[in-house]
C-alpha positions in Angstrom: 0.0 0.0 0.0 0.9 3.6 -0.8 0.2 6.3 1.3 0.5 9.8 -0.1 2.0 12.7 1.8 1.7 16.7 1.7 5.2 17.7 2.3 6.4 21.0 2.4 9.6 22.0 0.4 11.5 25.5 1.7 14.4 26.9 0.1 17.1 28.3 2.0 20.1 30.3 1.0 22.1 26.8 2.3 20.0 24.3 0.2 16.6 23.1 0.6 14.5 21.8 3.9 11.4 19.5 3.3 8.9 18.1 6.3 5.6 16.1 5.7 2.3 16.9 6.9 -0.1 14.3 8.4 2.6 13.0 10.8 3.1 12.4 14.7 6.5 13.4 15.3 8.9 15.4 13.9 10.7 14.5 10.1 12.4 16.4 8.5 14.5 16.0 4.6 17.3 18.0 3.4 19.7 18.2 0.2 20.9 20.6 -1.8 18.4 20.8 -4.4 14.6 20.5 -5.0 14.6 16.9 -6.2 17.4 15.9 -3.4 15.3 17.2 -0.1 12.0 15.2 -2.1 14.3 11.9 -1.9 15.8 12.4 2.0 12.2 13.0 3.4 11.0 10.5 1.7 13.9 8.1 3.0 12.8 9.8 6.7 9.3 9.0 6.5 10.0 5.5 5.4 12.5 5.1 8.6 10.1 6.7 11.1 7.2 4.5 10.1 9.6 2.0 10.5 10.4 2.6 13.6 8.0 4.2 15.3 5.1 2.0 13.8 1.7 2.7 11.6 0.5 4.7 14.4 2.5 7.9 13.4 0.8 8.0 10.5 -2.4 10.3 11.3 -5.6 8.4 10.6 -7.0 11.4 8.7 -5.4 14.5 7.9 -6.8 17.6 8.4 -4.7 18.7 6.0 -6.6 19.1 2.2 -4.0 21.4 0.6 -1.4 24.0 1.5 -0.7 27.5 0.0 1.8 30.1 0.5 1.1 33.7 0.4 2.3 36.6 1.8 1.0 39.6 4.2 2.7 42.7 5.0 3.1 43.3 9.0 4.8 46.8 10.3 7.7 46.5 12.6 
């Protein structure tokens, strides 16, 4: 069985961060490109699942999509 996950790719003057949503716990990917952070979260999610079990898998996400935007604050 495949499950799918929503993960969240950031791009950082270093290289680039990815994290999954719908998850207990905290995994995270990195790698120097787009396609490279895709792989290591991917590699992450597989190992917590491994060893943390089914259960960090949240039964139903309340996540249906994600969108970034931005907002002008005054400081």
């Amino acid at each position: 069985m495949t499950k799918q996950f929503k993960v969240i790719v950031e791009k950082h003057p270093e290289g680039y961060i990815a994290y999954p949503l719908g998850m207990k716990g905290i995994v995270v990917g990195e790698g120097d490109t787009y396609d490279e952070a895709l792989a290591d979260v991917n590699s992450a999610i597989r190992f917590h699942i491994e060893t943390f079990g089914k259960e960090v898998i949240e039964v139903e996400s309340p996540v249906l999509d994600v969108f970034v935007d931005e907002t002008g604050v005054g400081v």
